[in-house]
N, CA, C and O of each residue as an XYZ file, in Angstrom:
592
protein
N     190.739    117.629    124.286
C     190.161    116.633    123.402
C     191.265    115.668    122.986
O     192.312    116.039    122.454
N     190.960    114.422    123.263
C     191.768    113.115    123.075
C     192.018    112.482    121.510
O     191.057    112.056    120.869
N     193.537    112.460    120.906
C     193.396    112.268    119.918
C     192.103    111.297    118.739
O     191.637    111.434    117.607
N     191.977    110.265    119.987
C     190.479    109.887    119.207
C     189.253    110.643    119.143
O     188.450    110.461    118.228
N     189.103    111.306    119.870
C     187.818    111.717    119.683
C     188.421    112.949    118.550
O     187.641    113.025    117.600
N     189.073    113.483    118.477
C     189.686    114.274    117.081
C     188.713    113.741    115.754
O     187.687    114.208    115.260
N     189.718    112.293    115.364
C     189.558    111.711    114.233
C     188.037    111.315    114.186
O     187.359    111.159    113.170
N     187.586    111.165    115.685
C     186.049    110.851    115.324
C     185.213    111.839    115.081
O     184.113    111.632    114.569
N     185.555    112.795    115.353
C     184.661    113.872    115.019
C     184.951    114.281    113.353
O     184.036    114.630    112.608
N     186.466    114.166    112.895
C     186.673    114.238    111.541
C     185.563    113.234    110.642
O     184.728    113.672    109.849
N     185.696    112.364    110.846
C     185.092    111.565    110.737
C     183.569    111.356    110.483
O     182.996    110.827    109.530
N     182.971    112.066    111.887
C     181.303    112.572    111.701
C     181.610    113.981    110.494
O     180.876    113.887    109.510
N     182.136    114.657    110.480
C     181.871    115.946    109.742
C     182.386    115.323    108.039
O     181.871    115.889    107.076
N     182.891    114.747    107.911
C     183.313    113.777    106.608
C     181.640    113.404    106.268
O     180.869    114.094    105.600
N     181.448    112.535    106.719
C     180.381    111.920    107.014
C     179.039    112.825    106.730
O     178.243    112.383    105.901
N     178.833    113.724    107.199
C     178.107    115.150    106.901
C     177.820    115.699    106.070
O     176.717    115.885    105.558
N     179.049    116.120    105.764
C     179.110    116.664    104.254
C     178.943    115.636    102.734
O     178.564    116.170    101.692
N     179.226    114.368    102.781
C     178.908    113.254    101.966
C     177.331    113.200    101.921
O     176.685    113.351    100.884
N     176.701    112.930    103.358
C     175.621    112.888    102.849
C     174.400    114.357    102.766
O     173.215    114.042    102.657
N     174.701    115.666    102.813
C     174.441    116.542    102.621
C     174.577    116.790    101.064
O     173.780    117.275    100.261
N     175.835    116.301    100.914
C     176.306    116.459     99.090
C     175.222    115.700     98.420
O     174.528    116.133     97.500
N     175.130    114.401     99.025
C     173.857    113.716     98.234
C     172.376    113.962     98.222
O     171.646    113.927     97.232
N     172.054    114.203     99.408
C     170.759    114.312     99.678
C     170.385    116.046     98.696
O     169.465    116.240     97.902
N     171.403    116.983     99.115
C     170.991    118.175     98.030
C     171.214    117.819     96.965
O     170.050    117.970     96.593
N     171.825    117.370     95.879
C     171.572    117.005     94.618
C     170.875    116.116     94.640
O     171.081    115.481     93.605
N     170.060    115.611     95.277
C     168.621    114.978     94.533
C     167.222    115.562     95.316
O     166.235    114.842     95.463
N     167.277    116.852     95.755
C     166.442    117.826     96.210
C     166.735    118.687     95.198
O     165.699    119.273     94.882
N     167.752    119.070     94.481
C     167.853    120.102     93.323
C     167.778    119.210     91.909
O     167.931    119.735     90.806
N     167.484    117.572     92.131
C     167.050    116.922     90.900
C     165.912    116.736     91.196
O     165.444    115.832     90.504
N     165.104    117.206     91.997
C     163.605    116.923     92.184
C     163.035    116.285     92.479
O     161.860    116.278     92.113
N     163.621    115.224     93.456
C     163.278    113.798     93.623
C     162.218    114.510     94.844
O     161.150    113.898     94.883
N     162.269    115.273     95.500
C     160.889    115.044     96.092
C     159.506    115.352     95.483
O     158.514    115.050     96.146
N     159.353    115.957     94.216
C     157.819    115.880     93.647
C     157.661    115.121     93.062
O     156.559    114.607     92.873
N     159.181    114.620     92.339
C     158.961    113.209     90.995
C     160.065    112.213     91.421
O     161.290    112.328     91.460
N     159.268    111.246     91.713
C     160.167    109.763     92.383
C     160.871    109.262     90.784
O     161.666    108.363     91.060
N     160.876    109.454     89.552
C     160.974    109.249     88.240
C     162.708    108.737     88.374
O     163.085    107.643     87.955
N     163.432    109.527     88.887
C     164.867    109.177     88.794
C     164.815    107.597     89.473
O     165.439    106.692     88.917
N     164.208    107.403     90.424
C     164.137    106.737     91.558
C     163.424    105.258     91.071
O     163.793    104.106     91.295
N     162.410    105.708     90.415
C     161.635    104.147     89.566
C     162.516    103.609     88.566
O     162.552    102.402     88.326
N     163.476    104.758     87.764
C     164.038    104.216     86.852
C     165.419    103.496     87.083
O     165.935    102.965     86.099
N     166.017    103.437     88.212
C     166.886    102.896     88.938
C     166.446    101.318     88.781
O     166.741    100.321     88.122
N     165.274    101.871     90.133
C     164.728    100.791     90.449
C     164.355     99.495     89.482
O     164.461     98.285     89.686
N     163.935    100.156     88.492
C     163.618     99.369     87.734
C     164.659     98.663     86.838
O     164.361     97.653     86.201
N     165.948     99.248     86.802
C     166.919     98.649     86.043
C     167.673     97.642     86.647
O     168.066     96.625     86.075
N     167.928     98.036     88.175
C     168.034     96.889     88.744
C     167.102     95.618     89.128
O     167.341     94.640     89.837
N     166.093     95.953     88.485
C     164.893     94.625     88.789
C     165.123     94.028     87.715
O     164.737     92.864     87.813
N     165.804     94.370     86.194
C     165.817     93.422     84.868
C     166.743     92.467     85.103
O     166.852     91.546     84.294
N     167.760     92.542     86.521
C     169.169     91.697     86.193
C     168.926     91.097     87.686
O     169.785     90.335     88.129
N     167.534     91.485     88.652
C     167.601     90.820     89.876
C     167.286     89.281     89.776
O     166.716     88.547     88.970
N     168.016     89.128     91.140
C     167.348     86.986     91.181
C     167.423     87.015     92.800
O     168.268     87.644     93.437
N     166.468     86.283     93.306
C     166.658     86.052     94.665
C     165.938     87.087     95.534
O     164.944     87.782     95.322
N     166.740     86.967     96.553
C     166.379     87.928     97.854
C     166.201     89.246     97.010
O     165.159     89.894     97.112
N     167.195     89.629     96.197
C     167.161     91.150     95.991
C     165.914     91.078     95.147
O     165.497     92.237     95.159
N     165.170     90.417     94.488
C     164.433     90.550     93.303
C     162.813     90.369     94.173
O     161.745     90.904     93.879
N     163.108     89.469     95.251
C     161.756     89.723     95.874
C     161.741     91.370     96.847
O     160.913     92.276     96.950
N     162.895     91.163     97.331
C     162.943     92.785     98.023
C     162.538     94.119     96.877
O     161.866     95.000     97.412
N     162.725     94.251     96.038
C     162.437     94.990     94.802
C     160.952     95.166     94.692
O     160.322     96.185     94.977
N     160.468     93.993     94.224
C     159.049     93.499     94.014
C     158.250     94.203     95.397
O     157.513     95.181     95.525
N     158.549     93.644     95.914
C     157.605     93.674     97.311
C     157.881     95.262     98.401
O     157.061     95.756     99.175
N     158.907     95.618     98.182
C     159.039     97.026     98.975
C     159.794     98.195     97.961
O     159.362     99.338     97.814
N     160.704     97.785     97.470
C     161.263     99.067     96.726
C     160.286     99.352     95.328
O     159.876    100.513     95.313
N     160.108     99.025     94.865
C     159.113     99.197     93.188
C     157.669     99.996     94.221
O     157.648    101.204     94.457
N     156.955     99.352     94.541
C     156.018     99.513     95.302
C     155.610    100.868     95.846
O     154.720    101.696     95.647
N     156.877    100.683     96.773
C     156.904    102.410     97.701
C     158.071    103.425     97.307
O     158.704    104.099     98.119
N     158.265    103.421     95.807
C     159.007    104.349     95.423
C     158.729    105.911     95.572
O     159.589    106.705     95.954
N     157.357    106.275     95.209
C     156.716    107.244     95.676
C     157.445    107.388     97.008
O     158.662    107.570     97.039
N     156.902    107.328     97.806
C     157.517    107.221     99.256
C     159.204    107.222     99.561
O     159.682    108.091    100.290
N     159.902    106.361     99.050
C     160.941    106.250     99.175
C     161.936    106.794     98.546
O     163.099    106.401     98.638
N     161.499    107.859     97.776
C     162.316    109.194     96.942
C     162.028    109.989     98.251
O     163.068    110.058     98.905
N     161.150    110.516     98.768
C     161.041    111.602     99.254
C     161.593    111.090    100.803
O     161.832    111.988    101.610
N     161.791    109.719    101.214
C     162.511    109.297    102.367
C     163.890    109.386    102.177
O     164.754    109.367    103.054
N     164.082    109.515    100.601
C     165.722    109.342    100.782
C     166.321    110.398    100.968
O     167.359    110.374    101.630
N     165.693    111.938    100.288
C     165.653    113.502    100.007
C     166.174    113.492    101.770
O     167.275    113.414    102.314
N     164.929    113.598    102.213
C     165.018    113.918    103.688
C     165.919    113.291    104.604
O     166.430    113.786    105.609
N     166.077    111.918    104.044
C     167.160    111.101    104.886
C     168.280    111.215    105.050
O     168.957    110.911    106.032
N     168.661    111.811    103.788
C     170.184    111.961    103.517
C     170.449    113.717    103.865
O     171.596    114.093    104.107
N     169.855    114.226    103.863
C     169.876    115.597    104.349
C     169.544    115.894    105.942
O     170.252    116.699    106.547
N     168.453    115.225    106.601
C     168.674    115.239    108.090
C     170.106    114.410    108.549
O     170.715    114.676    109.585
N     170.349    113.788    107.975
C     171.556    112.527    108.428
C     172.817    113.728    108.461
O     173.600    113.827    109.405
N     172.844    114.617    107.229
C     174.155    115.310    106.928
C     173.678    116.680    108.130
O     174.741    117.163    108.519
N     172.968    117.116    108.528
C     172.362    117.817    109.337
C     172.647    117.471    110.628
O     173.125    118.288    111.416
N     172.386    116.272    110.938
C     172.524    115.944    112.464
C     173.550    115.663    112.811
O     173.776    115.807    114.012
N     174.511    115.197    112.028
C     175.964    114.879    111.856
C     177.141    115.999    112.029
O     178.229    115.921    112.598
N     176.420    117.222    111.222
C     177.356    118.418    111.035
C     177.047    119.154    112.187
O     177.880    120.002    112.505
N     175.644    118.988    113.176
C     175.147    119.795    114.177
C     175.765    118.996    115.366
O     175.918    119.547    116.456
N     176.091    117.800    115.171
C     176.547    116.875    116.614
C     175.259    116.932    117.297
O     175.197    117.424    118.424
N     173.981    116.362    116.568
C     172.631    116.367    117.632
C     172.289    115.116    116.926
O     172.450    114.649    115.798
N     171.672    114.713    118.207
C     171.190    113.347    117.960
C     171.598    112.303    117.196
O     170.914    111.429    116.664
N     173.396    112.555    117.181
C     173.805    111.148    116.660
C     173.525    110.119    116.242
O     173.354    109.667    115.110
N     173.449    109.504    117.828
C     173.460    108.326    118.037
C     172.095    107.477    117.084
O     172.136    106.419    116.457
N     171.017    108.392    117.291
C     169.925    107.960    116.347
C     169.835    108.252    115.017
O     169.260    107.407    114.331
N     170.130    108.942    114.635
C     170.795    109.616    112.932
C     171.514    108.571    112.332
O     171.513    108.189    111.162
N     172.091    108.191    113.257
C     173.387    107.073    112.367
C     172.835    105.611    112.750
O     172.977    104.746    111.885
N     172.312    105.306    113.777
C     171.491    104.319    113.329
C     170.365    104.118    112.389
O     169.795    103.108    111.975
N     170.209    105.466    112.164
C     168.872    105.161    111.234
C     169.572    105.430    109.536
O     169.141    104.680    108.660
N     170.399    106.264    109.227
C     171.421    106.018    108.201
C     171.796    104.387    108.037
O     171.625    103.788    106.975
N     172.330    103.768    109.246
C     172.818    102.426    108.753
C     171.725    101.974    107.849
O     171.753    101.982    106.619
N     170.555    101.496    108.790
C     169.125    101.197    108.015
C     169.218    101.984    106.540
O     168.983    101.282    105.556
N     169.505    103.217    106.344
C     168.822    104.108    105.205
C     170.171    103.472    103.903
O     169.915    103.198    102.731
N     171.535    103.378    104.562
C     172.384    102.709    103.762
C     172.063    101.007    103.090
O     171.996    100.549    101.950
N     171.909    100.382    104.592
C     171.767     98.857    103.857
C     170.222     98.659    103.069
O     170.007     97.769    102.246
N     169.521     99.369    103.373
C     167.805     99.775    102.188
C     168.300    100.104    100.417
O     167.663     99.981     99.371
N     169.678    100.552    100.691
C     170.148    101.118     98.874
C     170.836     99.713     98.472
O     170.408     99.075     97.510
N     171.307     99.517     98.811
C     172.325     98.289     98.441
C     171.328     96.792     98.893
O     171.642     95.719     98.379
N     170.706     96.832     99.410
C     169.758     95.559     99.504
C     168.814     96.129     97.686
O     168.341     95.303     96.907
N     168.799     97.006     97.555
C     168.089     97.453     96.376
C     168.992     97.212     94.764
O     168.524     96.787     93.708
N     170.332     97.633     95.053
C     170.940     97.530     94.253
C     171.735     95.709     94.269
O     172.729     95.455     93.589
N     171.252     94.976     94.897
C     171.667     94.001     95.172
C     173.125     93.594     95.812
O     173.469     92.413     95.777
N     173.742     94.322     96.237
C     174.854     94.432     96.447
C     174.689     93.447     97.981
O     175.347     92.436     98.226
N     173.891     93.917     98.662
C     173.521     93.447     99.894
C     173.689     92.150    100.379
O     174.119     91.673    101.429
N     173.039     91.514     98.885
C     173.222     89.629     99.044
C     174.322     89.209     98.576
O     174.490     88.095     99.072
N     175.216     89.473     97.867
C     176.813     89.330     97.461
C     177.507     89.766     98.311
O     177.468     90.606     99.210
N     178.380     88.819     97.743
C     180.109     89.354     98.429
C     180.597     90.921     97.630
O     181.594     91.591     97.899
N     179.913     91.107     96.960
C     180.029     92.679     96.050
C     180.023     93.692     97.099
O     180.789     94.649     96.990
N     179.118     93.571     98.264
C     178.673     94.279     99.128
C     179.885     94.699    100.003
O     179.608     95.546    100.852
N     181.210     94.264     99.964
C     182.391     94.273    100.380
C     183.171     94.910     99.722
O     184.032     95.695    100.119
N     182.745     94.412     98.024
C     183.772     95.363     96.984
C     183.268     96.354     96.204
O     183.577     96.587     95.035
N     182.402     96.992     96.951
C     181.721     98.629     96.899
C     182.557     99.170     98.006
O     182.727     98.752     99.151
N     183.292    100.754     97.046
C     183.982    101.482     98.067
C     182.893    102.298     98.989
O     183.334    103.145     99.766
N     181.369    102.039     98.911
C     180.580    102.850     99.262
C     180.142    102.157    100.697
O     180.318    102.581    101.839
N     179.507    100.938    100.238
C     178.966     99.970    100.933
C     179.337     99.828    102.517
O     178.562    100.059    103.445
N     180.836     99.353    102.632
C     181.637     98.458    103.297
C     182.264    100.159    104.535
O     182.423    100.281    105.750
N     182.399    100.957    103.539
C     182.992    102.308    104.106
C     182.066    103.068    104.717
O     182.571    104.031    105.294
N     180.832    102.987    104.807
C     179.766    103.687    104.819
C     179.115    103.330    106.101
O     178.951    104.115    107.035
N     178.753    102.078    106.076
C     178.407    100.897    107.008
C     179.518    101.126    108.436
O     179.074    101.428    109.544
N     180.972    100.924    108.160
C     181.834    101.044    109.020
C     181.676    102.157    109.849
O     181.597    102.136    111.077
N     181.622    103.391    108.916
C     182.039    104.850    109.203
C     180.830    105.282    110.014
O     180.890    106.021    110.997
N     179.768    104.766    109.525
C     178.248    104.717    110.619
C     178.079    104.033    111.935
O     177.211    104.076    112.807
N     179.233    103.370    111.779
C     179.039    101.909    113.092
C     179.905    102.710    113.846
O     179.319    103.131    114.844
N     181.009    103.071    113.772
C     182.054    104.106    114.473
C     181.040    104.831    115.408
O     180.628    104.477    116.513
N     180.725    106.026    114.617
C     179.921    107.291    114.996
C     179.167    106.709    115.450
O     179.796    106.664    116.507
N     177.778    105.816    115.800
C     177.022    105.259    116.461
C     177.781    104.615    117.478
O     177.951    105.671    118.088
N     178.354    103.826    118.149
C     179.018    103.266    118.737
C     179.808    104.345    119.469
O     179.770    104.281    120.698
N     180.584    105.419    118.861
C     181.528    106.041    119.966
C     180.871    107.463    120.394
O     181.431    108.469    120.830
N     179.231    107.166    120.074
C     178.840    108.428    120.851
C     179.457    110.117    120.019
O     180.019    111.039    120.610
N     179.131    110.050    118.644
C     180.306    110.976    118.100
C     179.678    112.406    118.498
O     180.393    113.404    118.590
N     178.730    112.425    118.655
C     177.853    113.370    118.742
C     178.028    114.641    120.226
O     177.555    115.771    120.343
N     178.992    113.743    121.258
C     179.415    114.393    122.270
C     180.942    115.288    122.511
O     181.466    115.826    123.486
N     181.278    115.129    121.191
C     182.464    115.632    121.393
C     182.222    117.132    119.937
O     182.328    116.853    118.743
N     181.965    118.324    120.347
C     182.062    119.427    119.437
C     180.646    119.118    118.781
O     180.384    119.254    117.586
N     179.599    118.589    119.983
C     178.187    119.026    119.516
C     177.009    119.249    120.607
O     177.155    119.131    121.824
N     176.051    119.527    120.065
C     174.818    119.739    120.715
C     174.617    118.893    121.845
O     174.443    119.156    123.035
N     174.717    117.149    120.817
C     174.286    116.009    121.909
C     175.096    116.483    123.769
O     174.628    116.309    124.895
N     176.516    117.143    123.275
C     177.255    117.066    124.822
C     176.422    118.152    125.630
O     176.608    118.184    126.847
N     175.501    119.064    125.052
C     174.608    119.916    126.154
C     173.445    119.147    126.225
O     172.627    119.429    127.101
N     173.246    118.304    125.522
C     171.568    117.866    125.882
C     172.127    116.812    127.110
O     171.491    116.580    128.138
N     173.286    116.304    126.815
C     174.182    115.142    128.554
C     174.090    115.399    129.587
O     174.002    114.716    130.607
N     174.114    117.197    129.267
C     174.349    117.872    131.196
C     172.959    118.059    131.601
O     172.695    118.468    132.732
């Protein structure tokens, strides 16, 4: 194994465990029977929205909160799942990117230059584009038996 693919696999299992850490504390805060944490977010960032973020709010996040608590539960826990299993990468982390820029288009961060000066945002986005892009999933996982 080639020193890059090392760090990339550090990298996916980093990656793993971050969003495993998240997705179980808001499966042990209950966000999948009561979206409540999730509206009240939502809703605090809708008192200070303007623009893109304030129609995005309105029109998809407020709306399908119901829904989108129990997408995030699962999202962030298959993501840390598929990541730590090396299965199905490549689609995990594309669909994470999506599941990342959906929070920060919410929190408005998305339409600012803020969206750069979030250590979450900018690191998150990157660290997803990596692992999608270099195939992380073939080096010390599943994906390299589903290849042969």
């Amino acid at each position: 194994m080639k020193l890059m693919n090392i760090q990339i696999l550090i990298l996916r299992l980093a990656l793993a465990g971050l969003f495993l850490h998240l997705g179980m504390g808001k499966l042990h805060e209950g966000w999948l029977q009561n979206p409540d944490h999730l509206k009240e977010a939502l809703n605090g960032f809708h008192q200070k929205a303007t623009g893109y973020q304030q129609i995005y709010l309105e029109k998809v996040a407020i709306p399908l909160a119901d829904v989108w608590s129990r997408l995030m539960v699962i999202g962030e826990c298959g993501l840390g799942i598929s990541l730590l299993a090396g299965i199905f990468v490549r689609l995990s982390s594309a669909l994470g990117l999506v599941m990342v820029l959906n929070f920060h288009a919410a929190t408005g961060n998305l339409f600012s230059l803020e969206f750069f000066g979030s250590p979450w945002a900018a690191l998150l986005v990157a660290g997803l584009l990596v692992i999608f892009l270099a195939r992380a999933g073939h080096w010390a996982g599943l994906d390299a038996l589903f290849a042969k």
